[in-house]
N, CA, C and O of each residue as an XYZ file, in Angstrom:
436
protein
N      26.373    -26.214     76.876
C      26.898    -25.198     75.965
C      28.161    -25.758     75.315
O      28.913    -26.111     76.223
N      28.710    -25.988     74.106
C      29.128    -26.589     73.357
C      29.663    -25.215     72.633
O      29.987    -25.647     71.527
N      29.899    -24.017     72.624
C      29.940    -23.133     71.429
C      31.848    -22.278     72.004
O      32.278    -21.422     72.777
N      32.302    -23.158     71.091
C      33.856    -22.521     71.343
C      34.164    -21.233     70.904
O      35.170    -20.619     71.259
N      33.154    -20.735     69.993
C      33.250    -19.189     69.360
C      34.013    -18.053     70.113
O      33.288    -17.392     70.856
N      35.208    -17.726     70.076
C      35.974    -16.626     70.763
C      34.882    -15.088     70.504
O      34.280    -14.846     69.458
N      34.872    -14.406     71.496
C      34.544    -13.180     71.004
C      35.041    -12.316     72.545
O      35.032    -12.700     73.715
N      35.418    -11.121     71.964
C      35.661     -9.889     72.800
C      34.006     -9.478     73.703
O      32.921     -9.267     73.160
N      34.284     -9.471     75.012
C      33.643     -8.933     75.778
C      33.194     -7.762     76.061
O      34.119     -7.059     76.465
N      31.814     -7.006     76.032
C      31.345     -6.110     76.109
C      32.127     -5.316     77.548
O      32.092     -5.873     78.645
N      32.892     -3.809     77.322
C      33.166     -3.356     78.065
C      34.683     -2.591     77.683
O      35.067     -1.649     78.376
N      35.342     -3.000     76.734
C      36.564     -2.728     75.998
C      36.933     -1.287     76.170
O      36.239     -0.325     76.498
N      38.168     -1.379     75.874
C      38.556      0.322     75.704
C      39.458      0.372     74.948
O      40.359     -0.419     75.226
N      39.650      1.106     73.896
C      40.768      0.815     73.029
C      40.735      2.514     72.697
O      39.750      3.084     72.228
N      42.105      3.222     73.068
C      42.524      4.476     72.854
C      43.990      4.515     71.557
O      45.080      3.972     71.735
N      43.669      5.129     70.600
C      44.931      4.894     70.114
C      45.313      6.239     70.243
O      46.225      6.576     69.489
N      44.797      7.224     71.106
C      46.319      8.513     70.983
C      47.241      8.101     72.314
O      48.460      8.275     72.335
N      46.568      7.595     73.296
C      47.400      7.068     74.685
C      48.241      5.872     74.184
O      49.435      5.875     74.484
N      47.746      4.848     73.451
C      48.024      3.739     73.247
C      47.626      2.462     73.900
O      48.020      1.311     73.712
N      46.687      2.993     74.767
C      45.823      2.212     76.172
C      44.823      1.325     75.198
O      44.239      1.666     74.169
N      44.842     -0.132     76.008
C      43.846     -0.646     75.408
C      43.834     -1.934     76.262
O      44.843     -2.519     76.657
N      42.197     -2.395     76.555
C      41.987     -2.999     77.790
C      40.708     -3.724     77.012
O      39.798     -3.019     76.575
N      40.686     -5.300     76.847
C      39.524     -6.042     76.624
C      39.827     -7.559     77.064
O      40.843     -8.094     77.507
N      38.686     -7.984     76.799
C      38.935     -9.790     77.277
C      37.999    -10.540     76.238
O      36.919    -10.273     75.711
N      38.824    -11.515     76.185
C      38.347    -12.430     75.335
C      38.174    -13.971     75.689
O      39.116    -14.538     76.241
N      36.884    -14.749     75.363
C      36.138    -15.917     75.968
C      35.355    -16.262     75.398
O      34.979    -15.300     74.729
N      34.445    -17.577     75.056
C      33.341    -18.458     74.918
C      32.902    -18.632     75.264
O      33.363    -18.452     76.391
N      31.756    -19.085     75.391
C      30.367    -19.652     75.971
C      30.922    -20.806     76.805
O      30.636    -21.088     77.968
N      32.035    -21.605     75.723
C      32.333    -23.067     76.246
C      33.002    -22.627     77.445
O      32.544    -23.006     78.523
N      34.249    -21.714     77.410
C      35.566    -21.575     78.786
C      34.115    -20.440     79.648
O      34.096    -20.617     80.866
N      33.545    -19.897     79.374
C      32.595    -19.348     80.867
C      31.780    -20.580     81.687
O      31.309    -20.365     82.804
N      31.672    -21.761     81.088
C      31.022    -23.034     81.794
C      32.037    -23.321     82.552
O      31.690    -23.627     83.693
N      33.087    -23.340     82.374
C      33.986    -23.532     83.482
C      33.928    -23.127     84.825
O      34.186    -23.851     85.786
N      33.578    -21.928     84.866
C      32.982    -21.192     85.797
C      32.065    -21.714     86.368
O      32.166    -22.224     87.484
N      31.208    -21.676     85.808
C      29.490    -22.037     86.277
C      29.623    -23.818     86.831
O      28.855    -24.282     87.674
N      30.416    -24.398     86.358
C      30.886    -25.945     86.710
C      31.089    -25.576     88.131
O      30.245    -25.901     88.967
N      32.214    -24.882     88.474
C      32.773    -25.038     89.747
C      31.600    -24.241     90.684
O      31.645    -24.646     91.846
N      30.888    -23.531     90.528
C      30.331    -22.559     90.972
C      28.808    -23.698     91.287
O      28.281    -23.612     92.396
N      28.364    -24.449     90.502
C      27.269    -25.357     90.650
C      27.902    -26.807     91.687
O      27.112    -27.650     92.110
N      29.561    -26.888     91.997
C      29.473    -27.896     92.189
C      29.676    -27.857     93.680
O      29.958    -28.871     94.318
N      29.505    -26.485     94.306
C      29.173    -26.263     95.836
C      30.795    -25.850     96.336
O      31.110    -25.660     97.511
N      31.738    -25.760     95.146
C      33.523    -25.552     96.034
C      33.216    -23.883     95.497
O      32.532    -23.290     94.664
N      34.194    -23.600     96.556
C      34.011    -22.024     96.825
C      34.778    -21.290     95.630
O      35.988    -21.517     95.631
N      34.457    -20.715     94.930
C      34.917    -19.963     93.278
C      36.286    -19.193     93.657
O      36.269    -18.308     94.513
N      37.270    -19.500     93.103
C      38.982    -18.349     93.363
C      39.150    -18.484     92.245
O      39.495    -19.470     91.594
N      38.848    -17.224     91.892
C      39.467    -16.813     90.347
C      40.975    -16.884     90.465
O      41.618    -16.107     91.171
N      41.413    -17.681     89.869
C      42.952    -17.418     89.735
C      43.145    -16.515     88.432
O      42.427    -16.564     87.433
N      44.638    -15.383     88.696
C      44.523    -14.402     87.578
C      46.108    -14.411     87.884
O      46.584    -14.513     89.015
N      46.883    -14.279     86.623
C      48.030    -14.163     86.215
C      48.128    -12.768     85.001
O      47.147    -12.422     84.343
N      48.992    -12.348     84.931
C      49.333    -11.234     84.035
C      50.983    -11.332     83.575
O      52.006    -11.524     84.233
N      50.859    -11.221     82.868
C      52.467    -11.276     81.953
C      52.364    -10.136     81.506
O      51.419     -9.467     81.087
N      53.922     -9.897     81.689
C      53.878     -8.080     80.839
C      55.156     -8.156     80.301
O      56.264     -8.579     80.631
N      54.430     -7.397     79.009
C      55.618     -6.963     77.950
C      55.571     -8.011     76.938
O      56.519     -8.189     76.173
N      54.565     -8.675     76.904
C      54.645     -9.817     75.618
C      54.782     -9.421     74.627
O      55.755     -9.831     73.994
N      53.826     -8.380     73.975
C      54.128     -7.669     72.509
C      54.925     -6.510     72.469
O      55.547     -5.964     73.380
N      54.821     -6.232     71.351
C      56.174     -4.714     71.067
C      55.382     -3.908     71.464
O      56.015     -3.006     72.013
N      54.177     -3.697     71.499
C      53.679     -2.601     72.390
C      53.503     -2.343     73.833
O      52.835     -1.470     74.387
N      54.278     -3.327     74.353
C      54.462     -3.558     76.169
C      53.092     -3.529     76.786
O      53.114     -2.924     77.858
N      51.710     -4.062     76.401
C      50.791     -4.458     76.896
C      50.972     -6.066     77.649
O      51.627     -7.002     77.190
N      50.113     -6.040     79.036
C      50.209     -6.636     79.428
C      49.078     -8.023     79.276
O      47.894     -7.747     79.473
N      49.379     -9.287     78.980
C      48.163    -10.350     79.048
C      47.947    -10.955     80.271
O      48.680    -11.372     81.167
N      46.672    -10.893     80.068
C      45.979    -10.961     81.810
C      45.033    -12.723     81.201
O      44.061    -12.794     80.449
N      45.677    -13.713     81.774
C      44.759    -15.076     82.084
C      44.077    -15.514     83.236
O      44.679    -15.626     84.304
N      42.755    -15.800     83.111
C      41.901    -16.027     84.532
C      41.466    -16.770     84.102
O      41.208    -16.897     82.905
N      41.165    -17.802     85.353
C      40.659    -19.409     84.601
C      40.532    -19.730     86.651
O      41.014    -19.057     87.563
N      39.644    -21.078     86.707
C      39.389    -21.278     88.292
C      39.911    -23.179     88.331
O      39.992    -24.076     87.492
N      40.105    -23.076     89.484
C      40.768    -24.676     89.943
C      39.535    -25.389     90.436
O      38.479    -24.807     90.686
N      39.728    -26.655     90.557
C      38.498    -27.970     90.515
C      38.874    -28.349     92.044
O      39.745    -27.846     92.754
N      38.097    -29.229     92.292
C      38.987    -30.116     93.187
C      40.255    -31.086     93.154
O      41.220    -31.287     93.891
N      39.938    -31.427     92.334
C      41.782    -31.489     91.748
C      42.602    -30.423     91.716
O      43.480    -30.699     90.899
N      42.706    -29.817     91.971
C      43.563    -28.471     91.462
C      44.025    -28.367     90.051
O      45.192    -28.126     89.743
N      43.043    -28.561     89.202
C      43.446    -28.688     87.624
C      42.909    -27.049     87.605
O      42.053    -26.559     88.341
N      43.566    -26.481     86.700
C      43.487    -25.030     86.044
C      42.482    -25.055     84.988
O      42.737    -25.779     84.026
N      41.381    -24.397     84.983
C      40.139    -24.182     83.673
C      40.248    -22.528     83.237
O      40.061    -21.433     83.767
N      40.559    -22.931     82.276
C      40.941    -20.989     81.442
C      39.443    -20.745     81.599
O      38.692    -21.720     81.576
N      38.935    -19.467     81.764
C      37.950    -18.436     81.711
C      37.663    -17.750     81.085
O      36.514    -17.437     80.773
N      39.001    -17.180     80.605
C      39.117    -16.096     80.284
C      40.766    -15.010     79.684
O      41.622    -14.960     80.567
N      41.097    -14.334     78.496
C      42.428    -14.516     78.489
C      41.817    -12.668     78.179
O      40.661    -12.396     77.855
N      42.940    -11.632     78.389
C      42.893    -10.383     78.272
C      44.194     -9.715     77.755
O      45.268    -10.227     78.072
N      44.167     -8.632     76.997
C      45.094     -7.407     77.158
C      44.818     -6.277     77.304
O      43.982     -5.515     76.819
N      45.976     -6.176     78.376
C      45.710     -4.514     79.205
C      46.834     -3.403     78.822
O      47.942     -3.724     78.393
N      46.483     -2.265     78.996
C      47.765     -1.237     78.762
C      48.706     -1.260     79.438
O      49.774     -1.450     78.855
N      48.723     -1.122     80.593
C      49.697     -0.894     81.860
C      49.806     -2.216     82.578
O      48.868     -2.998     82.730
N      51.396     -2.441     83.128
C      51.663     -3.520     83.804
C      51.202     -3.318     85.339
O      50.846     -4.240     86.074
N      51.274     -1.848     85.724
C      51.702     -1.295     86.716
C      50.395     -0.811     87.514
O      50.358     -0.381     88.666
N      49.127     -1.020     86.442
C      48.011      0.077     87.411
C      46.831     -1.260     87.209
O      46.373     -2.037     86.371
N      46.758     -0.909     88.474
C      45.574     -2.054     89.293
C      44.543     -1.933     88.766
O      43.924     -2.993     88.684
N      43.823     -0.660     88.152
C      42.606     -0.237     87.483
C      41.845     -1.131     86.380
O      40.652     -1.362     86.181
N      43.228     -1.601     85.645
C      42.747     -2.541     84.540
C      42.786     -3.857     84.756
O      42.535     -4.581     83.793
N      43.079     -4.417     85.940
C      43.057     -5.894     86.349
C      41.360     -5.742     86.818
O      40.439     -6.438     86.391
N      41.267     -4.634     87.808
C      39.800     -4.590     88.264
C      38.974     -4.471     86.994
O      37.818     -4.787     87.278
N      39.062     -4.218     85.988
C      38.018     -3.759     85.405
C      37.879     -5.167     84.751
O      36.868     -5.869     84.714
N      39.228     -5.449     84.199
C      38.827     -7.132     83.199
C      38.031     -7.937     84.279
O      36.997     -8.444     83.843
N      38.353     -8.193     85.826
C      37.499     -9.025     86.454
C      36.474     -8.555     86.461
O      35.757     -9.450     86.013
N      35.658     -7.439     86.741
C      34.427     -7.117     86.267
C      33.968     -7.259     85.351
O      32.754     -7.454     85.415
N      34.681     -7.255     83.801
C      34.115     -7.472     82.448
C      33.956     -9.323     82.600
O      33.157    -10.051     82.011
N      34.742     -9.598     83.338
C      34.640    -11.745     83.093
C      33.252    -11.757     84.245
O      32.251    -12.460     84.107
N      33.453    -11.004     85.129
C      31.772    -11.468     85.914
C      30.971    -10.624     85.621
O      30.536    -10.438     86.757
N      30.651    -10.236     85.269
C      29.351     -9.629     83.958
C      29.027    -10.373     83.119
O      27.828    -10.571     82.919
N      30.219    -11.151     82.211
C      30.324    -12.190     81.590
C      29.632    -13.168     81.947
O      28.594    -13.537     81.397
N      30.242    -13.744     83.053
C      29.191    -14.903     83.638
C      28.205    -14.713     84.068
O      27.394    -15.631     83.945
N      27.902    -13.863     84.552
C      26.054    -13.431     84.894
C      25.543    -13.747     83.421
O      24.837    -14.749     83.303
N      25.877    -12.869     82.093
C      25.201    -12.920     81.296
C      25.134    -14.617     80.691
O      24.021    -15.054     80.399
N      26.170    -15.380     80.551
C      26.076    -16.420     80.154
C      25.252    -17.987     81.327
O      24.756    -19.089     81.090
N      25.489    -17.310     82.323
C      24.517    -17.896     83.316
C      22.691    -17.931     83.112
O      22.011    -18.937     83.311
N      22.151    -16.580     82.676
C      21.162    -16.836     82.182
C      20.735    -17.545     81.290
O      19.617    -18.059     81.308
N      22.075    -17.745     79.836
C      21.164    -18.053     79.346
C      21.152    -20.181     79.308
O      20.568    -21.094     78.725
N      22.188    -19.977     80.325
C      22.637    -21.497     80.962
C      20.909    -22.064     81.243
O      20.488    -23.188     80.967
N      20.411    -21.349     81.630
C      19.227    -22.007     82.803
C      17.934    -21.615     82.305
O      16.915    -21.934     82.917
């Protein structure tokens, strides 16, 4: 898979009377990353970081990406969430990135 094409992940939420808004964004190419480590028999740790308050709207960016045997860092996956503070939307982006890879796993094989 060769296809760097960014696109937003099925699963989004975007409220503009709350101001809440929760999606992730990835490629075909950064979900092989995944499927690399995952085919190469080392045990999968999503590593996930979140920064908060990057934009003027105090949403937080959520990066998930997994380590090699080298311990080199492979992005996955990059997100913004509403809240710094509520666990709800970290769970949900990791569910939207492995949904993700299920779907791009099929069409891997």
């Amino acid at each position: 898979v060769k296809d760097h094409t960014v696109y937003v992940v099925s699963g989004w939420e975007i409220d503009s009377e709350t101001a809440w808004v929760t999606y992730v964004l990835t490629s075909e190419k950064l979900m092989t990353n995944l499927w690399h480590i995952k085919e190469s028999g080392m045990p999968v740790i999503l590593c996930v970081d979140t920064t908060h308050r990057l934009v003027a709207e105090g949403h937080s960016v959520f990066v998930c990406g997994v380590r090699d045997i080298a311990q080199k860092f492979h992005k996955v996956a990059y997100g913004v969430q509403h809240s710094d503070k509520a666990v709800a939307p970290n769970a949900h982006m990791l569910r939207m990135v492995a949904k993700e890879y299920l779907r791009v796993k099929e069409r891997m094989q």
